[in-house]
N, C-alpha and C positions, 0 to 999 in steps of 0.2 A: 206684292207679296200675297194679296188675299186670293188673285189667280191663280200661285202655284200653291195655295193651303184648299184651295174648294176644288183644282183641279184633283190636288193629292187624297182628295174625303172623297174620290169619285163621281162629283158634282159640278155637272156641264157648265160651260161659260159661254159669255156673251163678253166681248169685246172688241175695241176700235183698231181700225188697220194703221197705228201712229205707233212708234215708237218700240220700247222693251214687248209692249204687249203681245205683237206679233211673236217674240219669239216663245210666251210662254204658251198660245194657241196657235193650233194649225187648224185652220178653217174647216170644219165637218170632219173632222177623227177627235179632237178633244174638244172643241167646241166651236162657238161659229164667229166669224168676225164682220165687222162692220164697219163702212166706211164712213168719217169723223161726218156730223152735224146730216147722217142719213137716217131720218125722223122712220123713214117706212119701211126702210132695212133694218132696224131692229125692230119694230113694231112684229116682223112677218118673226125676226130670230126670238123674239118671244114666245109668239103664237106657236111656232114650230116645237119650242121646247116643252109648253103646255099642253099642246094636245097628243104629241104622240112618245108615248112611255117608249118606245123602241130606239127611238134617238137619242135621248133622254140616257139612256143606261150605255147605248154605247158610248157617246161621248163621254160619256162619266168612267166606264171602263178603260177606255185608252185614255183618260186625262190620266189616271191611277201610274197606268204604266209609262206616259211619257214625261211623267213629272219622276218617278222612280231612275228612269232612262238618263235623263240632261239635265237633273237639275239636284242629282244625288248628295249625301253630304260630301261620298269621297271623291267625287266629280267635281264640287266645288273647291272643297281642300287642293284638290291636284291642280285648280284654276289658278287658284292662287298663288300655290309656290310656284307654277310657272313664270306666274309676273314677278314675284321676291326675284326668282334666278335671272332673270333677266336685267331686273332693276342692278341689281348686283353686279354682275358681269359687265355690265354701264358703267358702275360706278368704280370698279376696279380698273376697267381700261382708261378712266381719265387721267 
């Protein structure tokens, strides 16, 4: 969750190429990923986000929009009932 609340505050991320994470970052448009127990690929996605303000605000701007995009509330609401219908539909054909 802190991914899609610092992505949605416009604020670049740094995370590992495992799991949900991937879906809440896409590697250089909302922020950068890294692959698990790689000491000097985040060392560098640090230094990258420190020193240049340009990357920095873009990433931060497309975090804004693609957390707005796929991860909306009515995005999730509509997730959801998907699966209730589904579950349902299951449990009425048994």
């Amino acid at each position: 969750m802190s991914l899609l609340q610092a992505s949605a505050s416009e604020v670049p991320v740094i995370g590992t190429k495992i799991g949900g994470i991937q879906e809440a970052i896409i590697d250089e448009y909302n922020g950068l990923l890294v692959s698990v127990g790689d000491k000097e690929g985040l060392k560098k996605a640090i230094e990258t986000l420190v020193t240049n303000r340009h990357v920095r605000k873009e990433l931060g701007l497309n975090g804004r929009v693609y957390i707005k995009k796929k991860f909306s509330i009515e995005r999730m609401v509509d997730g959801n009932l998907e699966i209730y219908q589904k579950v349902m539909s299951n449990y009425r054909a048994s």
